[in-house]
BAFI-3210 file (N, C-alpha, C; in Angstrom, 3 decimals, decimal comma, padded with zeros to 6 digits):
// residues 153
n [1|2|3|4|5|6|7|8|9|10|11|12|13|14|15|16|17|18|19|20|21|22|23|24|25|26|27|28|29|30|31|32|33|34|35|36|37|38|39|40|41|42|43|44|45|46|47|48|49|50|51|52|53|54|55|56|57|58|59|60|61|62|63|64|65|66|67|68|69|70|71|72|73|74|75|76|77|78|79|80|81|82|83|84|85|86|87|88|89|90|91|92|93|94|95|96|97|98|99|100|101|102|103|104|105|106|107|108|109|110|111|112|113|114|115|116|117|118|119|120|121|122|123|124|125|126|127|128|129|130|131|132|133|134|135|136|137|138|139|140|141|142|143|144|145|146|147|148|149|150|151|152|153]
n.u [077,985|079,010|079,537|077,193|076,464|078,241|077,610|074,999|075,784|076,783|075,073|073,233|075,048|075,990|076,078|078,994|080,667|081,397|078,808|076,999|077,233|076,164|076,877|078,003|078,978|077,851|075,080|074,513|074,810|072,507|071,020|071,007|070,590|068,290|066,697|067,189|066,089|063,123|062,681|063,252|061,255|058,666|059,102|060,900|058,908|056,951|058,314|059,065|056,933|055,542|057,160|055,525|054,391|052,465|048,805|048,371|050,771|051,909|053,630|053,317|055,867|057,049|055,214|055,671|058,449|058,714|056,933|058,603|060,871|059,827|059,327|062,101|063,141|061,750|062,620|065,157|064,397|063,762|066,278|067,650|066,015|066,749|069,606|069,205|068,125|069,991|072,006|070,608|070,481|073,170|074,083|072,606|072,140|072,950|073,001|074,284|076,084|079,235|079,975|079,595|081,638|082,709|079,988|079,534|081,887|080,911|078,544|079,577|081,309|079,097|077,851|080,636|080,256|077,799|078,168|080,200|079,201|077,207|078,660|080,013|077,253|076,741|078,479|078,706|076,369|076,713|077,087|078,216|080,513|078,604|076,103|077,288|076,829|074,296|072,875|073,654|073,694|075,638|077,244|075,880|075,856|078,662|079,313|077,957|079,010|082,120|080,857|080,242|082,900|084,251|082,762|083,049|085,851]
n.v [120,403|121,493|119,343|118,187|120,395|120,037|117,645|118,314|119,988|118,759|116,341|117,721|119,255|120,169|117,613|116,347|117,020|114,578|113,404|113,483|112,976|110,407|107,232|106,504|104,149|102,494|102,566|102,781|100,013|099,219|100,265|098,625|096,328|096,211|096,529|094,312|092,905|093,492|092,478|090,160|089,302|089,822|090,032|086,594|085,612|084,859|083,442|081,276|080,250|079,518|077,548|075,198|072,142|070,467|069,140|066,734|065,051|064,767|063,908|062,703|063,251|065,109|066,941|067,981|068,471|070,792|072,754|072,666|074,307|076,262|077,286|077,873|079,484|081,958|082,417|083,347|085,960|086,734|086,751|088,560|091,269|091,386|091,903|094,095|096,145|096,329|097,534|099,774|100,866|100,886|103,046|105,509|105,817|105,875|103,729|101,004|102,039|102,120|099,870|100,011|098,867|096,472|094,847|095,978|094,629|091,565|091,360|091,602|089,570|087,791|088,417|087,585|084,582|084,180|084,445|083,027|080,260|080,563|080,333|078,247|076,470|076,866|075,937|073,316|072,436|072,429|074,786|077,238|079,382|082,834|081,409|081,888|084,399|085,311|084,073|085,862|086,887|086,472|088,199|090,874|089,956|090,166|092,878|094,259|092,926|094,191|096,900|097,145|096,454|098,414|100,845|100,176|100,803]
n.w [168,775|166,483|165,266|164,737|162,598|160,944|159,684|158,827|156,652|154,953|154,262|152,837|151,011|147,745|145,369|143,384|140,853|139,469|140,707|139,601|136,906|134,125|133,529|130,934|129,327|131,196|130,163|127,602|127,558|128,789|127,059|124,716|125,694|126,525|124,416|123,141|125,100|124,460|121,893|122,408|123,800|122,398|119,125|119,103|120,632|119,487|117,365|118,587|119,167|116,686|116,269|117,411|117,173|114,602|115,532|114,202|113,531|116,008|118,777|122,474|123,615|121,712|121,817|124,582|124,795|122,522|124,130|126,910|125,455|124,976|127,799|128,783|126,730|127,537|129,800|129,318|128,744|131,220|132,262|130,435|131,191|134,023|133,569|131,777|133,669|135,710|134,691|133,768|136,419|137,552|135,426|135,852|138,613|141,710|143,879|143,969|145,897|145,714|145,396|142,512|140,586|140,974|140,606|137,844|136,964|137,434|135,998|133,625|133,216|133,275|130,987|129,064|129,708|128,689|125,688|125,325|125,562|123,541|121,327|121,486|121,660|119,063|116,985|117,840|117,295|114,562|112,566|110,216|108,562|107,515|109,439|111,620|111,882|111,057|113,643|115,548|118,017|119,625|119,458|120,127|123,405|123,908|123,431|124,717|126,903|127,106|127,330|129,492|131,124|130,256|131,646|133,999|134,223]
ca.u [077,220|079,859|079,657|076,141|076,237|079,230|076,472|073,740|076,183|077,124|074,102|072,639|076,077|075,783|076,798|080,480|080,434|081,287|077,853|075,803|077,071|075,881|078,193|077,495|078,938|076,712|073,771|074,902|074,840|071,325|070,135|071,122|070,159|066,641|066,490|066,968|064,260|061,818|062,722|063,277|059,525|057,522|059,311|061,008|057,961|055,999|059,008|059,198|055,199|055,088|057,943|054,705|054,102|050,588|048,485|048,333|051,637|052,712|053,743|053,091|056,933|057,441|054,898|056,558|059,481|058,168|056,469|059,580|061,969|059,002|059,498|063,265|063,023|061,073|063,647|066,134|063,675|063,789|067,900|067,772|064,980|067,600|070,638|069,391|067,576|071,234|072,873|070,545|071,236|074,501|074,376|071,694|072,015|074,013|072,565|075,278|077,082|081,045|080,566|079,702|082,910|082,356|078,965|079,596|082,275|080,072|077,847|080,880|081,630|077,899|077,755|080,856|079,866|076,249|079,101|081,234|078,265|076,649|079,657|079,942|076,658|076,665|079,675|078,472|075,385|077,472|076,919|079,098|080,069|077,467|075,078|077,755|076,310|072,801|072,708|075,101|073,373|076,775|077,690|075,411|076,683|080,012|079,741|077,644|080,337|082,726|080,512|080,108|084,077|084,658|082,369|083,823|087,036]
ca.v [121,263|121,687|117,741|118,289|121,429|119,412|116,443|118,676|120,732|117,117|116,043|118,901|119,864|120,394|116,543|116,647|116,769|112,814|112,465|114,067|112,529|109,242|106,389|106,235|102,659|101,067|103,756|102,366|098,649|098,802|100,237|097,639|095,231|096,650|096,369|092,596|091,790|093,656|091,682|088,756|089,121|090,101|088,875|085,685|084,390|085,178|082,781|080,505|079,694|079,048|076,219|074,555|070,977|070,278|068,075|065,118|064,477|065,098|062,623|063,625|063,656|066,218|068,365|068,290|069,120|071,811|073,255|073,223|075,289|077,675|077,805|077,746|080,591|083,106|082,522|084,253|086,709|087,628|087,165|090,224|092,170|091,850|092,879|095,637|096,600|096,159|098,076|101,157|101,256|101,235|104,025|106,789|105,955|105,063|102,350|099,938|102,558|101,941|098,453|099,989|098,489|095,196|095,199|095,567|092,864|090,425|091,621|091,334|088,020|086,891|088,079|086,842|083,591|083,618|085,022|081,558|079,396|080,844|080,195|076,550|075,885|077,309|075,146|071,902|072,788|072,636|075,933|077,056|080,404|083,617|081,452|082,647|086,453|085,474|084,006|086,755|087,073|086,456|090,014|091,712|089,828|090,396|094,255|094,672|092,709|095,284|097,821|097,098|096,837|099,739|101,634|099,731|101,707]
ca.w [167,898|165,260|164,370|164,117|161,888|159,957|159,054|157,850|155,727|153,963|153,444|151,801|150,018|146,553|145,058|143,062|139,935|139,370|141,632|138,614|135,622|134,219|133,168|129,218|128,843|131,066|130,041|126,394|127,734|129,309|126,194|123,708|126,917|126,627|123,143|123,501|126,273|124,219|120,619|122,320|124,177|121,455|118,154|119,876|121,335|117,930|116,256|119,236|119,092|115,140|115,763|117,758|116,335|114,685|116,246|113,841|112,962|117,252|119,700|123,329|124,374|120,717|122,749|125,876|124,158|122,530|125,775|127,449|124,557|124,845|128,428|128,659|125,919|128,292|131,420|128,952|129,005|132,610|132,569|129,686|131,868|134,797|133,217|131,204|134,520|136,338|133,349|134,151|137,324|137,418|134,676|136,370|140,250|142,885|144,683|144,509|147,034|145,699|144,733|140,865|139,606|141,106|140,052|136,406|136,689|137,802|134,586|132,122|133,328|133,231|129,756|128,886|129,516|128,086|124,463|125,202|125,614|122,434|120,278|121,585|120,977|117,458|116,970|118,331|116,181|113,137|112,438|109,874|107,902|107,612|110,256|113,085|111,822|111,234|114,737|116,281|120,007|120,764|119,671|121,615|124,823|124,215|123,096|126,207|128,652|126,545|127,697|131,546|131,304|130,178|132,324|135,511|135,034]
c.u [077,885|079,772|078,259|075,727|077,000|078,089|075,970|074,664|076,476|076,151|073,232|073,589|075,654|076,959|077,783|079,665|080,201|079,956|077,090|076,411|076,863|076,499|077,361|077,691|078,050|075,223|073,627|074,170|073,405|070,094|069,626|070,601|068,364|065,951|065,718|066,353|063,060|061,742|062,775|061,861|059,304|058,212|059,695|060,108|057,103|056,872|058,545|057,653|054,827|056,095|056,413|053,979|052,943|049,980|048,331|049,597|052,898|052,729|053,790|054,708|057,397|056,466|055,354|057,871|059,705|057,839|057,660|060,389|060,675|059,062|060,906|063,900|062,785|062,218|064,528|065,500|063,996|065,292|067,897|067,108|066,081|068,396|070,171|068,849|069,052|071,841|072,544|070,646|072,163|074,721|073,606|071,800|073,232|073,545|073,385|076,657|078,962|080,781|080,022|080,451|082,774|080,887|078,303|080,592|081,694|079,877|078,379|080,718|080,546|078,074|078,744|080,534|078,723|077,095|079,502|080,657|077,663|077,401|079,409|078,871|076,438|077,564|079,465|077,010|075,327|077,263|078,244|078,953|079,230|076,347|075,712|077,153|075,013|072,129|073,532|074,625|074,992|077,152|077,536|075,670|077,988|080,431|078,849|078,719|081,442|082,356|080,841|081,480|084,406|084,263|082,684|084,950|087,413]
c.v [121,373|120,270|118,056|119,021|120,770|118,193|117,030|119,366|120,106|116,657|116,623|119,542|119,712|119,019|117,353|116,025|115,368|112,532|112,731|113,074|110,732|108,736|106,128|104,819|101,551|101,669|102,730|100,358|098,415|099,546|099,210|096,440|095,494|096,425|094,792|092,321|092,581|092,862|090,102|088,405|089,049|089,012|086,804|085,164|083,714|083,715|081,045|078,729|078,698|077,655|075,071|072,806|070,744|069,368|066,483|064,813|064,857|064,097|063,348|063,935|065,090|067,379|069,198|069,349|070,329|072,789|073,719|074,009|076,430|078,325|078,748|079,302|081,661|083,212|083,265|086,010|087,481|087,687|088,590|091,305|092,300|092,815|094,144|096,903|097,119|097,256|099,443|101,927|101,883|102,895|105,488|106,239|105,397|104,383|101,412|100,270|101,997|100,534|098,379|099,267|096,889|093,966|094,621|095,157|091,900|090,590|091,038|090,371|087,033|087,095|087,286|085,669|083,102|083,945|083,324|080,968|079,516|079,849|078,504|076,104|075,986|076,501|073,420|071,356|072,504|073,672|076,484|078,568|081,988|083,093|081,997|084,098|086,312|085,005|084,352|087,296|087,275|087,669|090,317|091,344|090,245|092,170|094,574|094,281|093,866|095,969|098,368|097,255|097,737|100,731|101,424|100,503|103,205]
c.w [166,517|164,382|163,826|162,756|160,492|158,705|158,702|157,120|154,796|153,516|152,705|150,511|148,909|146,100|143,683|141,595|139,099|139,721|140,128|137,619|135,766|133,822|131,347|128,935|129,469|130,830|128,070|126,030|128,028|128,301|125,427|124,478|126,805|125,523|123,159|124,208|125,424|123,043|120,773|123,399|123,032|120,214|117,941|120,054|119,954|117,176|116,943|118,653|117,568|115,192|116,715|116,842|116,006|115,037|115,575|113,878|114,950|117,999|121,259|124,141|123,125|121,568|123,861|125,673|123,712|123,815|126,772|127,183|124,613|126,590|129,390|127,979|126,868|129,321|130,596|128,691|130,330|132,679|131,882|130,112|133,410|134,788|132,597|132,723|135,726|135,924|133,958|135,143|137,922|136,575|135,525|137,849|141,049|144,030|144,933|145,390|146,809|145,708|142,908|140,264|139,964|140,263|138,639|136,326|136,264|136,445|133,432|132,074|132,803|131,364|128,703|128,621|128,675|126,003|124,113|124,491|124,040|121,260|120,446|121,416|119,782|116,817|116,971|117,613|114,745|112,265|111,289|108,841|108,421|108,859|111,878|113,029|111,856|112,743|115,882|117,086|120,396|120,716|120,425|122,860|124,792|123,704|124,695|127,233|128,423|127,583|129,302|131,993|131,707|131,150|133,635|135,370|134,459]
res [x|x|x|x|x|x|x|x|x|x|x|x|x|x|x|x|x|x|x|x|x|x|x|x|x|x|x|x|x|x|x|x|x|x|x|x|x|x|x|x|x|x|x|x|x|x|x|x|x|x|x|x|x|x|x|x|x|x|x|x|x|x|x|x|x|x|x|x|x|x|x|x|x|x|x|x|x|x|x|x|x|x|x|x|x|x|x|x|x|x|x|x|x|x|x|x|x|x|x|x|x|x|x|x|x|x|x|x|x|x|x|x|x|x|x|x|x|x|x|x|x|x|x|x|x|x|x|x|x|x|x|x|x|x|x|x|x|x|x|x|x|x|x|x|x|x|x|x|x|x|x|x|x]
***
């Protein structure tokens, strides 16, 4: 009877203060994460579409081509609709039951990498100067992996 009485007094307890508050860095992260899947829907596709080749002067592998960087484009779409979806998670719930910190590892790491990748292709691009700032995605991955860091410990 006492175990019993012990369990309902736990699961009704009044959650600890830690249970209530939300994690700001990845609350922070799955803003700026949200930002980016909606600018890179809407404006993005808007940019994507206008690089479309016109039909006289197109060859049917330049369409293809096309066709595919427009579809290629969108899949980064659903990666930024993940993570920021991941991000808020992490920040307002506890669903990932004590593997939070693992969690937003993983995250870091992913963005990390998508930071690296950026640079090296901007690089291999010949990219040179002011176009590392005018095409500075990599920021925002790497102030978000920041973020998820931080809020992991």
């Amino acid at each position: 009877m006492k175990n019993a009485i012990n369990a309902i007094e736990k699961k009704y307890a009044k959650p600890s203060k830690s249970e209530h508050n939300m994690n700001i860095p990845f609350a922070a992260a799955a803003l700026l994460l949200a930002v980016a899947f909606f600018a890179h829907l809407f404006v993005g596709t808007r940019e994507t579409l206008s690089l479309k080749p016109d039909a006289e002067n197109s060859t049917q592998q330049g369409t293809r081509n096309w066709m595919q960087a427009v579809c290629v484009f969108q899949l980064v779409s659903v990666d930024l609709l993940l993570l920021a979806a991941t991000a808020c998670l992490l920040a307002f719930t506890r669903i990932f039951d004590g593997m939070e910190a693992a969690a937003a590892r993983f995250v870091a790491v992913y963005l990390g990498l998508w930071c690296t990748v950026w640079l090296i292709q901007l690089k291999m691009a010949g990219a040179r100067g002011k176009n590392y700032f005018l095409l500075g995605q990599w920021i925002l991955f790497l102030l978000c992996a920041l973020l998820m860091l931080w809020g992991a410990y």
